[in-house]
N, C-alpha and C positions, 0 to 999 in steps of 0.2 A: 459539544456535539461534533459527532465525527464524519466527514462530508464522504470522505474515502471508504469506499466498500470494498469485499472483496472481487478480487479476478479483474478490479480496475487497471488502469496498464499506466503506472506512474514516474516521474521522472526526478529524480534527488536532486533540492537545488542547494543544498548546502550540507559541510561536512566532510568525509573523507572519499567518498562515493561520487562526490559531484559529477553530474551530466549523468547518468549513468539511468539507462530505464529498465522495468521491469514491471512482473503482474503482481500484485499485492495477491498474497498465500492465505494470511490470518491478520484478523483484524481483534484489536483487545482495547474493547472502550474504556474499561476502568484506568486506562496508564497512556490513554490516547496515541497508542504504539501500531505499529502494523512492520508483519513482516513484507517482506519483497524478495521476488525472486532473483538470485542472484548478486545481492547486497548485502553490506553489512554481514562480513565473514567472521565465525571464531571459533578457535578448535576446541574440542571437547573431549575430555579423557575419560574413555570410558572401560569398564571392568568387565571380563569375559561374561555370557547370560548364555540366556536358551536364544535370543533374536540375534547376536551379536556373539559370535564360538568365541573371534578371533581376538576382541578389543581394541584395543591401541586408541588411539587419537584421531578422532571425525571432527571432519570441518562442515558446519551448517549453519543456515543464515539466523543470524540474532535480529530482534525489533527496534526500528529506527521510528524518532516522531515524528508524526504525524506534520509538525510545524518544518520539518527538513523534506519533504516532498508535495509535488504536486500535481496534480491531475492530469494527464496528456488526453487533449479533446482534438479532433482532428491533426494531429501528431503535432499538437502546440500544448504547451503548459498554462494552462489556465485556472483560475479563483471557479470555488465552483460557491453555489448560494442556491436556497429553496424557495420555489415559490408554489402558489396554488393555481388552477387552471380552474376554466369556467365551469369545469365539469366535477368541482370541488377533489380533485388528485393535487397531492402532495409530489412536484416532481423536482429533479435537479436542474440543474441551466449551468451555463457557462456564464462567467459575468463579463467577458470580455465580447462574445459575439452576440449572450444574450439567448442563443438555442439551446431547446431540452437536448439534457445528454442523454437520460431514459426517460419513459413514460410506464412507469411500476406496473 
């Protein structure tokens, strides 16, 4: 299960990216990958179209795992974990402070 959603604003703690933050764009549970804004570059060759006259080579961000980034909660990097509230909600928490990060 994958803790990261998107438009969360995460921070790469390992790999070639390291330190580096951004807002998670797409999230793909099957391969527990997520893109990130501004991460994780690779160019791509592409053939002239109807969206694209000119072609040549576009650089945009590839999917990094989910296990190489982590959550920035109060502009700190944090374990995130589910719990349930009295009011039987399914919400996220931070496991280091303990506080909901959202209430769904």
């Amino acid at each position: 299960m994958i803790r990261i959603r998107k438009n969360d604003m995460v921070k790469v703690i390992s790999g070639n990216y390291k330190g580096k933050t951004g807002r998670v764009l797409k999230v793909y549970l099957d391969t527990d990958r997520v893109i990130v804004e501004g991460v994780n570059f690779i160019k791509r060759h592409t053939r002239p179209s109807q969206n694209n006259q000119q072609g040549g080579i576009v650089e945009k961000e590839a999917p990094i795992h989910v296990s190489n980034i982590a959550l920035l909660f109060n502009n700190k990097p944090t374990k995130v974990g589910y719990k349930t509230l009295k009011d039987g909600k399914k919400v996220r928490y931070s496991k280091e402070s303990g506080e909901v990060i959202d209430a769904n």
